[in-house]
MDAnalysis code that builds the backbone (N, CA, C; Angstrom):
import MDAnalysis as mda
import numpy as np

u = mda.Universe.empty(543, n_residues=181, atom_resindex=np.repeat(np.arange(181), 3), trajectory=True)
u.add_TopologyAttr("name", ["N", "CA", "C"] * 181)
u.add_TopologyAttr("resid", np.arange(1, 182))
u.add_TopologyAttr("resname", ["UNK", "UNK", "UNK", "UNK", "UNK", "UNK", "UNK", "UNK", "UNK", "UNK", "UNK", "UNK", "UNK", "UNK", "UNK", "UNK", "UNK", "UNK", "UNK", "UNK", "UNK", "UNK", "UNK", "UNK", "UNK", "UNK", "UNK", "UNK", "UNK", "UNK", "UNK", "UNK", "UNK", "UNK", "UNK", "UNK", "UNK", "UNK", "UNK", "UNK", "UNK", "UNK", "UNK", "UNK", "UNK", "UNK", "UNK", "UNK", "UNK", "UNK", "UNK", "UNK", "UNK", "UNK", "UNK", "UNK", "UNK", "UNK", "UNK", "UNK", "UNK", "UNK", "UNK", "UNK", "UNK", "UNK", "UNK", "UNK", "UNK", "UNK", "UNK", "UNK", "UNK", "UNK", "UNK", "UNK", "UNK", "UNK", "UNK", "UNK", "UNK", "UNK", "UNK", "UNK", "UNK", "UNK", "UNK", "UNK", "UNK", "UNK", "UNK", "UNK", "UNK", "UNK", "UNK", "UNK", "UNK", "UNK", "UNK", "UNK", "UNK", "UNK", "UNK", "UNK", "UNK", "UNK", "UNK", "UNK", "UNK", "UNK", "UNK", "UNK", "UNK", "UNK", "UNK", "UNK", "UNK", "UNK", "UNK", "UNK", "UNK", "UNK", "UNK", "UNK", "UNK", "UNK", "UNK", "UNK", "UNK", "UNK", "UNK", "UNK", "UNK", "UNK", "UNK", "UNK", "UNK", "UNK", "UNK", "UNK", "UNK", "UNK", "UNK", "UNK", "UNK", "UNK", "UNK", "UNK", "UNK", "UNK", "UNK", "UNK", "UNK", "UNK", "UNK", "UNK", "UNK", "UNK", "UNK", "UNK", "UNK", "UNK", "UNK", "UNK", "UNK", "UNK", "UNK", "UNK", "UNK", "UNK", "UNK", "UNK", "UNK", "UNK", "UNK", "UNK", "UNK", "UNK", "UNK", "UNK", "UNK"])
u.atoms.positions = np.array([
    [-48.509, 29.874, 26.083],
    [-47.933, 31.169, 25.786],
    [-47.901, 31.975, 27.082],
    [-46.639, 32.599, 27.280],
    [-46.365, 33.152, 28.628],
    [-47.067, 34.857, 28.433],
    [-47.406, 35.662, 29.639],
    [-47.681, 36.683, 29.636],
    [-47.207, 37.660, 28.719],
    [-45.782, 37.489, 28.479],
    [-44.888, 38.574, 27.661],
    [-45.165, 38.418, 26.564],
    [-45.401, 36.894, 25.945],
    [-45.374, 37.068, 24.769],
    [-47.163, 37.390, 24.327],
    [-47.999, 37.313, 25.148],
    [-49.423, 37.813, 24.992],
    [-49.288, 39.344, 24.773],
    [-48.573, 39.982, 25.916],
    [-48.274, 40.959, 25.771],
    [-47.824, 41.724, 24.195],
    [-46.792, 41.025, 23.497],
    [-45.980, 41.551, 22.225],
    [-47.014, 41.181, 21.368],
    [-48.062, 40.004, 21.458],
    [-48.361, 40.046, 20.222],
    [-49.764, 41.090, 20.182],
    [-50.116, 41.469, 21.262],
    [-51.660, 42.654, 21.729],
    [-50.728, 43.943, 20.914],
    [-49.358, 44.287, 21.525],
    [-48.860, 45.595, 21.014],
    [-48.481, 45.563, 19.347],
    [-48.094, 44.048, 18.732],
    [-47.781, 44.181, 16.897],
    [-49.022, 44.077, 16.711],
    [-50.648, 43.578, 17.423],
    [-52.024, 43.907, 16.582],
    [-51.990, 45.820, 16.648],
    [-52.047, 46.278, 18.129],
    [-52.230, 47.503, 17.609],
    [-50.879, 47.867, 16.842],
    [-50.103, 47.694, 16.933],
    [-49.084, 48.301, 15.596],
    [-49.435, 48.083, 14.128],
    [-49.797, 46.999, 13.979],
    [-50.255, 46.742, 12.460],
    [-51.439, 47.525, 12.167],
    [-52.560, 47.719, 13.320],
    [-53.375, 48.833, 13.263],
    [-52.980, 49.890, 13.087],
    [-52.069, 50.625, 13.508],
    [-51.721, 52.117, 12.748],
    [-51.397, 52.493, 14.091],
    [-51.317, 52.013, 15.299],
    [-50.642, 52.696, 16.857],
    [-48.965, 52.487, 17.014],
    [-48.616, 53.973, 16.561],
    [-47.252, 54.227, 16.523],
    [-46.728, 53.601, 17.352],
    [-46.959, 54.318, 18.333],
    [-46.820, 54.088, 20.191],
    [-46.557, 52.769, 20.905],
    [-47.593, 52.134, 20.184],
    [-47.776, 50.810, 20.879],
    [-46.421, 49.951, 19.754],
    [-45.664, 50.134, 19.046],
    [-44.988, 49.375, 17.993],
    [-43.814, 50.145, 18.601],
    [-43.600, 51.118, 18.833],
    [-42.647, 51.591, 19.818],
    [-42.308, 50.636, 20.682],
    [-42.904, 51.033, 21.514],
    [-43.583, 49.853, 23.263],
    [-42.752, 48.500, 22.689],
    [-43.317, 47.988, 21.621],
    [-42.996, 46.486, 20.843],
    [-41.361, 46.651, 21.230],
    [-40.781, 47.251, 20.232],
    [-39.337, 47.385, 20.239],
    [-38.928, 47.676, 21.040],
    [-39.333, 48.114, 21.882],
    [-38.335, 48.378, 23.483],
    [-38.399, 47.204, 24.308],
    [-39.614, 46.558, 24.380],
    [-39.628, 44.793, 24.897],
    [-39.092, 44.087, 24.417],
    [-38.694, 44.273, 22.524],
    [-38.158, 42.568, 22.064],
    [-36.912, 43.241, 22.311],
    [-36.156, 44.496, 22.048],
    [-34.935, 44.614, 22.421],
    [-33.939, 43.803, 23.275],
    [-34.728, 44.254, 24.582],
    [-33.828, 43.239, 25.828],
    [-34.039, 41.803, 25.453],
    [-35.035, 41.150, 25.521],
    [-35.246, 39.923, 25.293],
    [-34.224, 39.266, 24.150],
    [-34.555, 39.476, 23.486],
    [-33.677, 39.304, 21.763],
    [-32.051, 39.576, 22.245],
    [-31.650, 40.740, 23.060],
    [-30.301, 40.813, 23.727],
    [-30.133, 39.814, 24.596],
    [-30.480, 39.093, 24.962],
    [-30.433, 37.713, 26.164],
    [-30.298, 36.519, 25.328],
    [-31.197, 36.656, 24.561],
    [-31.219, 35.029, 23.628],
    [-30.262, 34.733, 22.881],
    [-29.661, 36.268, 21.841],
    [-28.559, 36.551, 21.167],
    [-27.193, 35.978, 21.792],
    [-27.047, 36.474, 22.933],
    [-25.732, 36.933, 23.741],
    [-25.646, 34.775, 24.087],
    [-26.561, 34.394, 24.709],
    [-26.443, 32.963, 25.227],
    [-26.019, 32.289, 24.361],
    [-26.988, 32.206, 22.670],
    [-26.276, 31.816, 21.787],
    [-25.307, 31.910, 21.105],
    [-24.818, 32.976, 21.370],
    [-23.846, 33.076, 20.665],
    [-22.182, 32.701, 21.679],
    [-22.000, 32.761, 22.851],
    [-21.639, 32.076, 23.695],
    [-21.399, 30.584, 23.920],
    [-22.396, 30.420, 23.903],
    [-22.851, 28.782, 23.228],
    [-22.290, 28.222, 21.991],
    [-22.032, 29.052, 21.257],
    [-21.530, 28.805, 19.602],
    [-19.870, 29.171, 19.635],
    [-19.804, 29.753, 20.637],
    [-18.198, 30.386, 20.920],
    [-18.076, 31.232, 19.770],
    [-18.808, 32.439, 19.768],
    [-18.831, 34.121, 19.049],
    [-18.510, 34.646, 19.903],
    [-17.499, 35.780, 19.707],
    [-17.880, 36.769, 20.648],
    [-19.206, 37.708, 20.403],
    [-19.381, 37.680, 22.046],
    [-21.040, 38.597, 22.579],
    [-20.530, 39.831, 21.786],
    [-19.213, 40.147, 21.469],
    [-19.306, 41.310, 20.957],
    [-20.203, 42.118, 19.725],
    [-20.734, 41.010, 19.577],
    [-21.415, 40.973, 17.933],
    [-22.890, 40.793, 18.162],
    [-23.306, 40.698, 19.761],
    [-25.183, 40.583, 20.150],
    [-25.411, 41.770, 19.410],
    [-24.965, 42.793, 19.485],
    [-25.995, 44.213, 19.200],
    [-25.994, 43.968, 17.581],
    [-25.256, 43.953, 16.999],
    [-25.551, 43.542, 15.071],
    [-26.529, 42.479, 15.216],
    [-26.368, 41.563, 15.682],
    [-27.373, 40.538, 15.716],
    [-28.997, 41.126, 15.546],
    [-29.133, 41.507, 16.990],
    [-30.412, 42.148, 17.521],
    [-30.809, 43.576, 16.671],
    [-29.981, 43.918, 16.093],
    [-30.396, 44.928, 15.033],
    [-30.681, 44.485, 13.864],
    [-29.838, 43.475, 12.814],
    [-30.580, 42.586, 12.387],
    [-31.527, 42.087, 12.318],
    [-32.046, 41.321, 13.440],
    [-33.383, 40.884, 13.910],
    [-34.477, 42.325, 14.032],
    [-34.322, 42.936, 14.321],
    [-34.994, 44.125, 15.169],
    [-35.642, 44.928, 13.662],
    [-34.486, 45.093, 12.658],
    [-34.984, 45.195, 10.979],
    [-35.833, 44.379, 10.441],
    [-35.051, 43.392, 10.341],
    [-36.140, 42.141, 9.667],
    [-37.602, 41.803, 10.323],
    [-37.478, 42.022, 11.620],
    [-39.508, 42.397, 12.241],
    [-40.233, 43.809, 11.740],
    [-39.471, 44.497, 11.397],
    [-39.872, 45.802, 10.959],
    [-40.659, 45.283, 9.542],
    [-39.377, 44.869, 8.814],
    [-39.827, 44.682, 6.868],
    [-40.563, 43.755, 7.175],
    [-40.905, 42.458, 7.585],
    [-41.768, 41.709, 7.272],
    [-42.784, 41.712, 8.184],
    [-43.276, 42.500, 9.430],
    [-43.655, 42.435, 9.778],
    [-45.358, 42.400, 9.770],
    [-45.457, 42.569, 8.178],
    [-46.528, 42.007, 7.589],
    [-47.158, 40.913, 7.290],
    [-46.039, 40.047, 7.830],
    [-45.887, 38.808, 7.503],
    [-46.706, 37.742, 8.887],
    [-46.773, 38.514, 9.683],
    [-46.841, 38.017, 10.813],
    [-48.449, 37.827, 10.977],
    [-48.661, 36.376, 11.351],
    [-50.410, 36.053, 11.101],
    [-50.997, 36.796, 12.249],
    [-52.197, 37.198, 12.757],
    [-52.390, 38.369, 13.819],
    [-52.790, 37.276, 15.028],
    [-53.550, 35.785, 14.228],
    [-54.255, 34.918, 15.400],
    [-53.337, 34.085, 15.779],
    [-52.170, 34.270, 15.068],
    [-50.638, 33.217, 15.694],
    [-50.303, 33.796, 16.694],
    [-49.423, 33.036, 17.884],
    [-48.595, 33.804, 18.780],
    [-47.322, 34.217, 18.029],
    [-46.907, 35.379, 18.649],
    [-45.815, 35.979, 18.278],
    [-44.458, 35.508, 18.475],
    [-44.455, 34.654, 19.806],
    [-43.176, 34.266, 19.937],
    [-42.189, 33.402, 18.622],
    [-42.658, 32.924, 18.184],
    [-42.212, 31.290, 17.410],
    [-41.872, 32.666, 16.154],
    [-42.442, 33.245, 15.397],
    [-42.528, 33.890, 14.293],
    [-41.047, 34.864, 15.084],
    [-40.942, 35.242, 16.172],
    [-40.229, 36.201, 16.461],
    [-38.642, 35.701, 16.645],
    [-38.569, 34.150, 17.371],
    [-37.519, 33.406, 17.318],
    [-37.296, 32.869, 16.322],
    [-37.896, 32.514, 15.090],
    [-37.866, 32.141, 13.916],
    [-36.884, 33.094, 13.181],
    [-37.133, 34.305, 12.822],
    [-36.370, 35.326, 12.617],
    [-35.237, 35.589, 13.014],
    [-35.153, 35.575, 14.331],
    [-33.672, 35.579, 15.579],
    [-33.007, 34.403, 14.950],
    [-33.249, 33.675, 14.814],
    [-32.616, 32.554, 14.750],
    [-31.799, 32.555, 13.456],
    [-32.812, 32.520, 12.148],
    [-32.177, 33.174, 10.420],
    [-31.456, 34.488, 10.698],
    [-31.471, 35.285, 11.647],
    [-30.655, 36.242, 11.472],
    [-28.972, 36.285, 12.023],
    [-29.521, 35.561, 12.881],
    [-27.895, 34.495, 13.519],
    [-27.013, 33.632, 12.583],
    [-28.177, 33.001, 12.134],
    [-27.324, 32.090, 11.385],
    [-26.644, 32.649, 10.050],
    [-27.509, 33.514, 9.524],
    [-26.821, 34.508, 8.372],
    [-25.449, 35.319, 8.792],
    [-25.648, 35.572, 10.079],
    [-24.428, 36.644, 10.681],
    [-23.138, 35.597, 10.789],
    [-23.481, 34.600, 11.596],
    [-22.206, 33.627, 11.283],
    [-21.315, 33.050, 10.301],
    [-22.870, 33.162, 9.341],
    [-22.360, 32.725, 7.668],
    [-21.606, 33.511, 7.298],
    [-21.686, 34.755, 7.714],
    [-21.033, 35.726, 7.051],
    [-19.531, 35.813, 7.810],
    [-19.481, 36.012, 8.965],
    [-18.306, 35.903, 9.563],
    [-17.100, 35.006, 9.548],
    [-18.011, 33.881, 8.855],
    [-17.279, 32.527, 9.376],
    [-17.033, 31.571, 10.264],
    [-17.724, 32.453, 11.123],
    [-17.839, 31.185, 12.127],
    [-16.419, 30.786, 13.072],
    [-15.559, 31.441, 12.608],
    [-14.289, 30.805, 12.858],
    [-13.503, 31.413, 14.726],
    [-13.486, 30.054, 15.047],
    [-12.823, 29.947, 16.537],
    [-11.399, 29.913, 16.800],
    [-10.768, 30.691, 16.994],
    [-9.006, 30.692, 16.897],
    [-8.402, 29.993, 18.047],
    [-8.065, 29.230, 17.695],
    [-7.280, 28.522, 18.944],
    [-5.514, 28.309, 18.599],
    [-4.483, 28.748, 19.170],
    [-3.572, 28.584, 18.913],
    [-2.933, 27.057, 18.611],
    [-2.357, 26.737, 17.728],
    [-1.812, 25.129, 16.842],
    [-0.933, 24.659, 18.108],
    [0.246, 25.631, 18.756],
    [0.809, 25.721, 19.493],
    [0.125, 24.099, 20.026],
    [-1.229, 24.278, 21.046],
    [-1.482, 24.077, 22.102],
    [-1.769, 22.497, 21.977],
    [-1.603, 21.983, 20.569],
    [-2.517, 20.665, 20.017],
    [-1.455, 20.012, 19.433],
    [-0.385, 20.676, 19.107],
    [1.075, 20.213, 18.183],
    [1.278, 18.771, 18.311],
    [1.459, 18.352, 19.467],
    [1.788, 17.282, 20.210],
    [0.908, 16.115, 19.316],
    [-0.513, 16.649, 19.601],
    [-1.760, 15.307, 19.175],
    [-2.149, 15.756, 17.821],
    [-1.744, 16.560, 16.927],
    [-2.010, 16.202, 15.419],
    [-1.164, 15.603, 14.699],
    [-1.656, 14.743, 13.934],
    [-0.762, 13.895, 12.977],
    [-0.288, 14.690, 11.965],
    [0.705, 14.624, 11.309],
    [1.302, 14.944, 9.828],
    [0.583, 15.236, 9.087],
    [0.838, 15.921, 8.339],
    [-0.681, 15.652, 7.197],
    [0.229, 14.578, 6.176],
    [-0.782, 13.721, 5.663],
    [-0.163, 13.086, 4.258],
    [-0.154, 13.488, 3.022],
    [1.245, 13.101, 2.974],
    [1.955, 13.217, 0.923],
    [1.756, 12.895, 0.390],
    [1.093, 13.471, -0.559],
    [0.897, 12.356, -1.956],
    [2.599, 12.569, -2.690],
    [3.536, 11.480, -2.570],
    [5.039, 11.613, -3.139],
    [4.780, 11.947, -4.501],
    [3.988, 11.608, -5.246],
    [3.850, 11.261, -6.760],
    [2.897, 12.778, -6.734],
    [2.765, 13.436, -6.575],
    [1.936, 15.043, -6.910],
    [3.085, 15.975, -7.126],
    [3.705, 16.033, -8.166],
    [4.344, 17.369, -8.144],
    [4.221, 18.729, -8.987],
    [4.994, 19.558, -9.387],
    [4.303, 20.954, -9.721],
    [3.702, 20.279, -11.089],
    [4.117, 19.463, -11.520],
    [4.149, 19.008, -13.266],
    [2.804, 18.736, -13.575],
    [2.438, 17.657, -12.525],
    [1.692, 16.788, -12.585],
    [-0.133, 18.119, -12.198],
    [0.238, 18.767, -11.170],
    [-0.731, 19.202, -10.729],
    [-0.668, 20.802, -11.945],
    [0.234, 21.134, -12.522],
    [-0.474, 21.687, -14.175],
    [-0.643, 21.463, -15.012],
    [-1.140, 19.780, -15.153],
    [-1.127, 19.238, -16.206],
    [-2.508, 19.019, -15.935],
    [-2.824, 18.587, -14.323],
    [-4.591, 18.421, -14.401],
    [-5.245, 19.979, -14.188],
    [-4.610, 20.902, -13.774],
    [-4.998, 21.845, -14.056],
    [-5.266, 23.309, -15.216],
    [-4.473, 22.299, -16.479],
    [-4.881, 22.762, -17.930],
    [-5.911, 21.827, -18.247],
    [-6.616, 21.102, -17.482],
    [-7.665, 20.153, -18.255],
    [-8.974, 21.269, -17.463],
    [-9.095, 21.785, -16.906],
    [-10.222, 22.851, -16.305],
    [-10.700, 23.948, -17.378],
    [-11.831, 24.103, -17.544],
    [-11.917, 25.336, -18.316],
    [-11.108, 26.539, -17.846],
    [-11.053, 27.471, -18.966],
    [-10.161, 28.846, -18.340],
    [-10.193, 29.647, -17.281],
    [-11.808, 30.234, -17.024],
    [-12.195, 30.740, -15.662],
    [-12.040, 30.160, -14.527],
    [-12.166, 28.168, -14.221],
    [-11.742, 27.668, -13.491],
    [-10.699, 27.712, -13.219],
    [-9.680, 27.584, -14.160],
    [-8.430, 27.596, -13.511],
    [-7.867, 29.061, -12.907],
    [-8.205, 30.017, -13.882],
    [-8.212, 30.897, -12.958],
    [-8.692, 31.458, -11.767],
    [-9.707, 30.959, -11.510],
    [-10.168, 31.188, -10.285],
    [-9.370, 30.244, -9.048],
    [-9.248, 28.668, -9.360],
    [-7.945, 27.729, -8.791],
    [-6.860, 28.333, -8.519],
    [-6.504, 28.655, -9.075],
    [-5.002, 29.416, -9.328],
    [-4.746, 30.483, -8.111],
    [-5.850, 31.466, -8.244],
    [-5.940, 32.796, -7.523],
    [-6.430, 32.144, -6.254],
    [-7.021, 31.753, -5.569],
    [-7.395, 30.603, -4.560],
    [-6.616, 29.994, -3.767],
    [-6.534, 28.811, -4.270],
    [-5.775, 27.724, -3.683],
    [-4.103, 28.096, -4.174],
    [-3.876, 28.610, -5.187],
    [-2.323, 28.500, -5.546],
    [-1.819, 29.700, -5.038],
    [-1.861, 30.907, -5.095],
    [-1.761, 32.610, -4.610],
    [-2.070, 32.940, -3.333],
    [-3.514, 32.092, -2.500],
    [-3.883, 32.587, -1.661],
    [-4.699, 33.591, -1.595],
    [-5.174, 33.993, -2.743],
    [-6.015, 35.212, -2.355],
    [-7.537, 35.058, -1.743],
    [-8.064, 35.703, -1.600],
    [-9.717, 35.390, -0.620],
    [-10.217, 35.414, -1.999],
    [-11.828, 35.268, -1.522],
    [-12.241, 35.218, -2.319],
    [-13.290, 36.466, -2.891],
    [-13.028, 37.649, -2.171],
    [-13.503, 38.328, -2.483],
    [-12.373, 39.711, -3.338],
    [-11.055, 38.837, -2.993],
    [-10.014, 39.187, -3.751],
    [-10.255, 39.001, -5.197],
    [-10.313, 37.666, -5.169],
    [-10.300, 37.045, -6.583],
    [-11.870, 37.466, -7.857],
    [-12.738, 37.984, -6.491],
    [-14.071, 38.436, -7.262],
    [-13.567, 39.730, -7.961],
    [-12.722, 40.723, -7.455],
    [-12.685, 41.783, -7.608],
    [-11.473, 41.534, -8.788],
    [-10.617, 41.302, -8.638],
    [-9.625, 41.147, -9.914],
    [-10.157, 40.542, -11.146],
    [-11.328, 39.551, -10.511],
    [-11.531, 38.656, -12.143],
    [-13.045, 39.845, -12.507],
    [-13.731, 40.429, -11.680],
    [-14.733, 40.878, -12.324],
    [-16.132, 40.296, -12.432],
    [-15.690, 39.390, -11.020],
    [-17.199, 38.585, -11.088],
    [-17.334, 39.070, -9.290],
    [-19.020, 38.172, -9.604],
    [-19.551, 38.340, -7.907],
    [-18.501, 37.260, -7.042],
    [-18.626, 37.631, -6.049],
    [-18.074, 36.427, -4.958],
    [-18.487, 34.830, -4.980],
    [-20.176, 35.042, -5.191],
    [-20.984, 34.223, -5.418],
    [-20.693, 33.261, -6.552],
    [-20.365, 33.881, -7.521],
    [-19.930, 33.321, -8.956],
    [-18.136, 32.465, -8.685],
    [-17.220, 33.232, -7.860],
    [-16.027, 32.591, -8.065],
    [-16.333, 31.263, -6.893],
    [-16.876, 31.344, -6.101],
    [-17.488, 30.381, -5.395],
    [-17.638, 28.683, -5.834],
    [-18.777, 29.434, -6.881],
    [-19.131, 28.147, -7.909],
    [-18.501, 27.874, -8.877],
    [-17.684, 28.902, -9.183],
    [-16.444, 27.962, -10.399],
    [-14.968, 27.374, -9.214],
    [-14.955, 27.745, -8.224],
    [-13.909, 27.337, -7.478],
    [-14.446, 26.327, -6.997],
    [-15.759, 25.890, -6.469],
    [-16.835, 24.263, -6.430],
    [-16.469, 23.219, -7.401],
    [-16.392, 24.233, -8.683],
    [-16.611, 23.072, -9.657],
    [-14.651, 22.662, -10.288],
    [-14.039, 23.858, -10.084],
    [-13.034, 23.371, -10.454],
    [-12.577, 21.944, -8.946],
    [-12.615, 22.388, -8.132],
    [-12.365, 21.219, -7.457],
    [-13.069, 19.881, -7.398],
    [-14.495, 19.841, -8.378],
    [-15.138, 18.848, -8.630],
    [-14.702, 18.413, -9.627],
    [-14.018, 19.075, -10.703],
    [-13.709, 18.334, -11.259],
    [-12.431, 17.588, -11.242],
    [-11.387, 17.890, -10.840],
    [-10.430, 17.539, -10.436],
    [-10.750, 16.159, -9.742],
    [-11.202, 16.632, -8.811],
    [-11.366, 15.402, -7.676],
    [-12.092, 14.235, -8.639],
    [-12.851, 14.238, -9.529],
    [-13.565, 13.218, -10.279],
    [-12.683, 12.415, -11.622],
    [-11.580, 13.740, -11.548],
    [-10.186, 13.031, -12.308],
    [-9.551, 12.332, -11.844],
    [-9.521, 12.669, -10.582],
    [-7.976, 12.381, -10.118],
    [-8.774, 10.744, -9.275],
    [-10.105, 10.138, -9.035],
    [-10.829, 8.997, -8.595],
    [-10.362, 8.536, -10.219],
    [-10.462, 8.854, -11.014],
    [-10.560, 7.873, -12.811],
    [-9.328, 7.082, -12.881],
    [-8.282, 8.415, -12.322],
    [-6.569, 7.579, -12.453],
    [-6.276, 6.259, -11.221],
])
């Protein structure tokens, strides 16, 4: 364990002791640090850095609330990157993750996509009256309309979470039909 982090974990004992000051002190050290680790990884992941400071505020909360959590004879570091790390990965989850690269630039080296000749509108509402009702509606609004899915939460009246798992399962089931034929 390096000096700094001897350092952070002397200032969260007196913080958990009741020294304002010294839990102050805390947050002004993991700040920068946590801004360095953030910014690399996320670089690394191809995010924009624009998004370190949500990150590190994120993180910077979540040591606050659980910071009860934190054993006093453990070092601090591991418990502190532990956190950084779930708080990253939640932020991406949420974003998506998604890297834009123009199609333009790849045109050349992607293949076609393949036809199924034999899929047509008929065929694909015929396996899609075999879905329960909410599934298909949720299919429908999805994959057939285009809408997001936090579109489709809000029109049908459910969580996001919920059209999620009927939009899981309508495509499970399908797909477990369409292996039978």
């Amino acid at each position: 364990m390096d000096d700094r982090e001897l350092r952070w974990a002397q200032l969260m004992r007196s913080a958990l002791a009741g020294d304002g000051a010294a839990y102050e002190q805390l947050l002004r050290d993991l700040a920068p640090a946590l801004r360095t680790v953030v910014q690399r990884r996320l670089v690394r992941l191809g995010a924009p850095t624009a998004e370190t400071e949500d990150v590190v505020q994120e993180t910077l909360l979540a040591v606050h609330l659980k910071r009860h959590t934190w054993r006093t004879e453990d070092p601090l570091g591991p418990w502190l990157w532990t956190i950084a790390r779930n708080k990253m990965v939640d932020h991406l989850r949420r974003r998506g993750r998604r890297v834009e690269v123009p199609v333009e630039d790849f045109a050349e080296f992607l293949p076609a996509p393949e036809e199924r000749p034999d899929t047509g509108a008929m065929e694909v509402e015929q396996h899609l009256a075999l879905l329960p009702q909410k599934q298909q509606a949720v299919l429908r609004s999805v994959a057939v309309e285009g809408a997001s899915v936090a579109e489709t939460a809000e029109r049908m009246r459910m969580t996001p979470g919920a059209v999620r798992v009927a939009l899981h399962r309508a495509f499970a089931s399908l797909s477990a039909r369409l292996r039978e034929e």
